[in-house]
N, C-alpha and C positions, 0 to 999 in steps of 0.2 A: 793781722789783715790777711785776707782769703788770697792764696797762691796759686791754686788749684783748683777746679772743676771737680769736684767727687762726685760720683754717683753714688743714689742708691737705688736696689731693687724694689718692683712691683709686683704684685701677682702676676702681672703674665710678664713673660720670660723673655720676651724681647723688646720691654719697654722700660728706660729707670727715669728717675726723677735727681736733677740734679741739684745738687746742696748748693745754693745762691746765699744763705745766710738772710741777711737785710736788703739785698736787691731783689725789689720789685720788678717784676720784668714786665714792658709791655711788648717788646719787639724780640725778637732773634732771628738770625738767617748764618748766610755763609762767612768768613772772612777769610776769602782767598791769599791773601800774601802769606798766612802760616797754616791756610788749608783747615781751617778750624768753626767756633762759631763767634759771634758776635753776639754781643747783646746789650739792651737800651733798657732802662730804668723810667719808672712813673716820677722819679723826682730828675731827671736829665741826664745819671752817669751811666756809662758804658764800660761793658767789659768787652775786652778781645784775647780769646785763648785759645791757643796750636790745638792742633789734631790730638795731640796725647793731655792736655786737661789745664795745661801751663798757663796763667794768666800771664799775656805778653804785652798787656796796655790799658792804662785806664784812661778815662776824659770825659769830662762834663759838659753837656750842652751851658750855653751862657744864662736861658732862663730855665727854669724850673721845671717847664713841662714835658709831661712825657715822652719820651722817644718812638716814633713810629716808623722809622728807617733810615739803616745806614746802608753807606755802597762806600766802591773801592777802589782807587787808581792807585797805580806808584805812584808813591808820597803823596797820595792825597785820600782826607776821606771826606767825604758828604753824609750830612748828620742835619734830620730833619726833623722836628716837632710841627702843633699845631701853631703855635706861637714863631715858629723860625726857622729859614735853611740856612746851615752854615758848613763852607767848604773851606777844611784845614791841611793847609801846607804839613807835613810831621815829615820832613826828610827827615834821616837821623846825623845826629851832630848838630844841628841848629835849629833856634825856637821859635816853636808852631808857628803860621803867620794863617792869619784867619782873614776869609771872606767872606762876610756877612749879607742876609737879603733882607728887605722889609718885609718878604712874604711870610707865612706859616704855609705846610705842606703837607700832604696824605701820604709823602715815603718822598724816597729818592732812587736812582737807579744808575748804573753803569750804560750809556746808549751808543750809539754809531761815535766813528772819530775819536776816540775815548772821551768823551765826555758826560759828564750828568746830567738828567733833568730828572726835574722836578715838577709834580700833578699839582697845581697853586687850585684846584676849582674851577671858579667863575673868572679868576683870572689868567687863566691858561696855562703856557708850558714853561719852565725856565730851564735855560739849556745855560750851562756852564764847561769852558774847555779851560781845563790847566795849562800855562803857555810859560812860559819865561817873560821877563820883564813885570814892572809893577803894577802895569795897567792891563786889569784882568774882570773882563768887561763880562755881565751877565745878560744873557737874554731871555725876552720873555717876548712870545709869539703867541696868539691869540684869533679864534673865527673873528671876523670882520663883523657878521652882522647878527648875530647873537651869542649869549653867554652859555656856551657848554659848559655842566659841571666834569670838568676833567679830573678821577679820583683815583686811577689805579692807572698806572700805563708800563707798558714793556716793549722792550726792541727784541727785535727776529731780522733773522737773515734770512732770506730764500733759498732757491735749491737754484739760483742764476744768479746768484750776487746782491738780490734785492735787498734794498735794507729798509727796514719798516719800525716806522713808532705805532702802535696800538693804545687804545685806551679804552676802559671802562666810563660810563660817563653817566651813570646812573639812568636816571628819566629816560633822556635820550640815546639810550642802549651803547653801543660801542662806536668806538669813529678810529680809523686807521689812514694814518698820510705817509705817502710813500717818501723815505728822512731823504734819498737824494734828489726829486723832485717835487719841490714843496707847494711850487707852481699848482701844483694839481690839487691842492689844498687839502684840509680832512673832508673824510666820507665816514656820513654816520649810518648806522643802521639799528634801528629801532623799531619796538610796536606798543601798544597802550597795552597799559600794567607792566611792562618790564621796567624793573629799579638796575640796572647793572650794577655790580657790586666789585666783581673782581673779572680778572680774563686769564688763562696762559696758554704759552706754546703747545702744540701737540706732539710735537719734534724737530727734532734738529735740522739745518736747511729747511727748515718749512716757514710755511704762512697760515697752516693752517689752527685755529683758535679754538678754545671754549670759553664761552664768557657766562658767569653766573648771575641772576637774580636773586635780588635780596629773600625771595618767597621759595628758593632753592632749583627755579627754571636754568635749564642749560640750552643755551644758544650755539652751535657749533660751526663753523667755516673752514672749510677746504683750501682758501683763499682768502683771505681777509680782507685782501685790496677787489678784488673781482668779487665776492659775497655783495660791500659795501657798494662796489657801485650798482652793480645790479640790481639793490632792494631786496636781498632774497638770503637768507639764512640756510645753509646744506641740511640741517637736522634743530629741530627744536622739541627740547623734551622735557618733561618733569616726574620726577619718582613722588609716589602716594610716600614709602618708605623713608623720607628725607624731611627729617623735623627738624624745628625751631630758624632761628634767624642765619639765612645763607652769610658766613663771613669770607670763607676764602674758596677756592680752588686749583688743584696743582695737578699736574700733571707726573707721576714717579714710575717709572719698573712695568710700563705698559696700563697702568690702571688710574683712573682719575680718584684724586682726594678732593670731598668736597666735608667744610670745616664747618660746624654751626655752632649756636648757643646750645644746643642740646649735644648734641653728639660731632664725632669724625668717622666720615663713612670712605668705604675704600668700595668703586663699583670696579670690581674685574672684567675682563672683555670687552669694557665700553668701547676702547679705543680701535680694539680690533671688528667689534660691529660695521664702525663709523668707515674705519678704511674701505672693508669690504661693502657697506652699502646695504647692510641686511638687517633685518630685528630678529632679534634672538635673545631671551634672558640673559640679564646681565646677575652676577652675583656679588651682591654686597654685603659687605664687613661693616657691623657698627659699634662702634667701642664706644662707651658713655665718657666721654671725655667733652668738657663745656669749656671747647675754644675759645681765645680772646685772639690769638695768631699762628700762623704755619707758616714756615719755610722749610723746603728741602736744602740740606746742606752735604757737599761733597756728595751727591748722587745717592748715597744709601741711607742717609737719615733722617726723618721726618721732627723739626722741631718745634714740639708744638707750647704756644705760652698760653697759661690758665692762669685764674683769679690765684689759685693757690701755689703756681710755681712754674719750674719748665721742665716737658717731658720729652726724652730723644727717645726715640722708634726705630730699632732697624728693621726697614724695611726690605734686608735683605730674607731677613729670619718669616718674614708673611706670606703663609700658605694658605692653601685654598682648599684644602680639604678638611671635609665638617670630623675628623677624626683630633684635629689639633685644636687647642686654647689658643682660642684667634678672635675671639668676641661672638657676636650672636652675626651669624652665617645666613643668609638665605639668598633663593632665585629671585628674580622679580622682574618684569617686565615695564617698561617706562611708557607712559602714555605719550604718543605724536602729538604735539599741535600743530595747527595753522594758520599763525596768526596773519592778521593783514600787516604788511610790515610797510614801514616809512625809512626815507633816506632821504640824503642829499650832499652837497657838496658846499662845504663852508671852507672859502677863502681864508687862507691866515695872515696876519699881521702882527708887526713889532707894537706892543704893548708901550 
């Protein structure tokens, strides 16, 4: 039985492929309590191993399907498929004690209060806080008068304390509800043809977002709470250079990764454009890599899962001069749009 994380080497010199054996991966990301990564299986099982390669846990989803995200509290993890969210107690010294949902979910996440939620779709958000005692209640909160597809969501904190849930929400582009006043409900903000696909942080203390389209458009926000209510997107762009089906996008080391069926592009400078307010050629990196998932883990690694395996990146070793083996290099300028944009303000409710 596999103990260890091996790597092996690739052609380029700061990417290897690690030895999984018979795990299928469809997920990977962080797993903070040994600073390591995590990973989910097409048939349910998970691995979790330390920063130096140590398998330090295994565990199965109850059904069979695919893993598409886990997150992490002390003593608790949240493990989510299409078929199921389940949150397990694993103090150590006593046996798991599992809280099961009737829902299936598009990931799960660590949010405000420490608790998890969960993107359920059309049926909105499930928030779950680990507490003491047995009665360990879930919630699901939901717009009042239509069905957002909620499918990617992340928490931010502001540069004044604000605490924010975000979401992707496909059709109807992104919706952000401010997590301590829920009163004010979600704000979506949208335009026709956008699919939103994914969104992340642009930095730390911030609010401000990039959300992708599934056709590889980038919608960006300054403010996420103030973009949304205003109807008005700070920069909306799309690169000719960015093929196949938009899956993810991350924000690492100052430069946005945006992930596809065709490739993984790294546009340099975007972020510093965006701050500053100016168009200027952005330089992107495109490595032929045909992503299924990414996550950044522990700040310097970019983990990326293929049909054929999972690849770590460091992204500390990627430079930007066309003299290094860094993939196919060039300038390029992003086209502005303009679209007419739609919003509003949907009230939530207990499901």
């Amino acid at each position: 039985m596999m103990n260890f994380l091996s790597e092996k080497k690739t052609p380029v010199e700061f990417i290897s492929d690690l030895d999984l054996g018979d795990f299928e991966a469809t997920w990977a990301g962080e797993y903070p309590p040994a600073q390591g990564v995590a990973l989910g299986a097409e048939d349910g099982r998970i691995l979790l191993a330390a920063k130096d390669g140590n398998i330090v846990g295994r565990a199965k989803a109850e059904s069979d399907e695919a893993i598409n995200g886990l997150a992490f509290l002390p003593n608790w993890m949240g493990i989510s498929t299409r078929a199921e969210i389940c949150f397990v107690d694993v103090t150590p010294g006593q046996e798991p004690t599992f809280v099961p949902s009737p829902y299936g979910a598009h990931g799960v996440i660590v949010g405000p209060d420490e608790q998890f939620i969960a993107p359920l779709g059309t049926n909105g958000l499930l928030f779950f806080k680990p507490q003491a005692g047995e009665e360990l209640p879930l919630t699901i909160s939901r717009p009042r008068a239509r069905n957002l597809y909620i499918y990617r969501v992340i928490s931010m904190i502001g540069s004044s304390g604000q605490r924010v849930v975000a979401a992707a929400t496909r059709r109807d582009g992104i919706a952000a509800m401010p997590f301590d006043l829920p009163e004010r409900g979600l704000h979506t903000l949208t335009f026709d043809g956008l699919d939103a696909i994914d969104l992340c942080q642009l930095g730390p203390s911030s609010l401000s977002v990039a959300a992708l389209g599934k056709d590889g458009t980038i919608m960006m926000c300054r403010d996420v709470i103030e973009d949304t209510m205003q109807k008005h997107a700070s920069m909306t762009i799309r690169f000719a250079d960015i093929k196949g089906t938009a899956y993810r996008i991350l924000n690492a080391h100052g430069a946005l990764i945006v992930a596809t069926s065709r490739a993984v592009y790294f546009l340099g400078g975007m972020l510093e454009n965006f701050s500053q307010g100016i168009t200027e050629p952005v330089t992107i990196q495109e490595f032929p890599i045909k992503a299924i998932d990414a996550n950044i883990v522990n700040e310097h690694w970019l983990i990326i899962v293929t049909s054929r395996g999972v690849l770590k990146l460091d992204l500390r070793k990627l430079r930007w001069d066309a003299q290094h083996d860094n993939g196919h290099q060039r300038q390029v300028m992003a086209t502005s749009l303009s679209p007419a944009f739609m919003g509003q303000v949907e009230p939530m409710v207990a499901a």
